[in-house]
C-alpha positions as CSV (number, residue, x, y, z in Angstrom):
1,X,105.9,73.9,104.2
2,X,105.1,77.4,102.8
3,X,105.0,81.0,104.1
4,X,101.6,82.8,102.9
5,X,101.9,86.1,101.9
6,X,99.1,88.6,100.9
7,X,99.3,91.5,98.6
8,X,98.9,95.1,99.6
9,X,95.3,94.4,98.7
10,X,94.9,91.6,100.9
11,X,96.5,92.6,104.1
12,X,93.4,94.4,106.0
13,X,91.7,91.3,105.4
14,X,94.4,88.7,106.4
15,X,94.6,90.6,109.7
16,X,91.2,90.7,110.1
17,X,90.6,87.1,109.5
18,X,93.5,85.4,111.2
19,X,95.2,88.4,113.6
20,X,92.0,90.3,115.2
21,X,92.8,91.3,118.4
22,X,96.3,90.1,118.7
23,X,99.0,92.7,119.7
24,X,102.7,92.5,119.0
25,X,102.0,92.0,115.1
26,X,104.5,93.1,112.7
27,X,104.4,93.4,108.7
28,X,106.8,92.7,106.1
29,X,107.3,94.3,103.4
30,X,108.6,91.9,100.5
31,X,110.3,92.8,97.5
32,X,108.6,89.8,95.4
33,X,111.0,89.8,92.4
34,X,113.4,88.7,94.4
35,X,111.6,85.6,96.1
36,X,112.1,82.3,94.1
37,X,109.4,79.4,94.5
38,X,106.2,81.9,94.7
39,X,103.3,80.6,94.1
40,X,99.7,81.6,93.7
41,X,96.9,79.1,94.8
42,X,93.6,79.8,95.4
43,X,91.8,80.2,98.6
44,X,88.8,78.6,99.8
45,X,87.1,81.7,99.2
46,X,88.1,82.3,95.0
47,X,90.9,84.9,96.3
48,X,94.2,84.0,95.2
49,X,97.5,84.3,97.6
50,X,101.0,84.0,97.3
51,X,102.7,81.4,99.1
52,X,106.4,81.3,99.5
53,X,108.1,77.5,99.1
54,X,111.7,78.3,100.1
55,X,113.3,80.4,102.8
56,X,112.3,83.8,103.3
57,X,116.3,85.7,102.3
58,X,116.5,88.7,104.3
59,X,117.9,90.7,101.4
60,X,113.8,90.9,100.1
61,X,112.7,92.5,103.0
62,X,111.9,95.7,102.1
63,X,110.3,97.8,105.1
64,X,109.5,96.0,108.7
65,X,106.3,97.7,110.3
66,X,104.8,97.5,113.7
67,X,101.5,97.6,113.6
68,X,99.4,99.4,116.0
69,X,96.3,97.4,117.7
70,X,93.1,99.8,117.7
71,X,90.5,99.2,120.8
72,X,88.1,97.5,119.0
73,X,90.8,94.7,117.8
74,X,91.5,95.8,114.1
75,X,94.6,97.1,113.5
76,X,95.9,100.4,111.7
77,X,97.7,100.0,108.7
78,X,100.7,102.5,108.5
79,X,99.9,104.9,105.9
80,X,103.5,104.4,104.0
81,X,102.9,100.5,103.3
């Protein structure tokens, strides 16, 4: 198995396509130089995403965010990410 990531560029529209309208979300912020095994594959789409093939170490978390649903199911970025 694997744990996809998405840049900083990439986030609004992971969310979008994959989290709209769920509440409770939370997101990571990774310190990348520390993962081992990432890899980037491209999507279905042409985008290419990071996906991590080993545990996730606690050690390259960087920032833990809660993220805030809005009413019409999108969800606000925090502004520090």
């Amino acid at each position: 198995g694997f744990i996809h990531f998405s840049d900083k560029k990439q986030v609004q529209g992971t969310l979008k396509k994959h989290y709209f309208n769920h509440e409770n979300l939370i997101l990571l912020k990774i310190n990348a130089l520390k993962l081992v095994n990432l890899v980037w594959e491209q999507a279905s789409d042409g985008n290419m995403f990071p996906h991590l093939y080993s545990h996730l170490e606690i050690a390259s978390v960087c920032d833990v965010y809660d993220l805030i649903m809005n009413e019409d199911g999108s969800h606000k970025l925090p502004s520090d990410y």
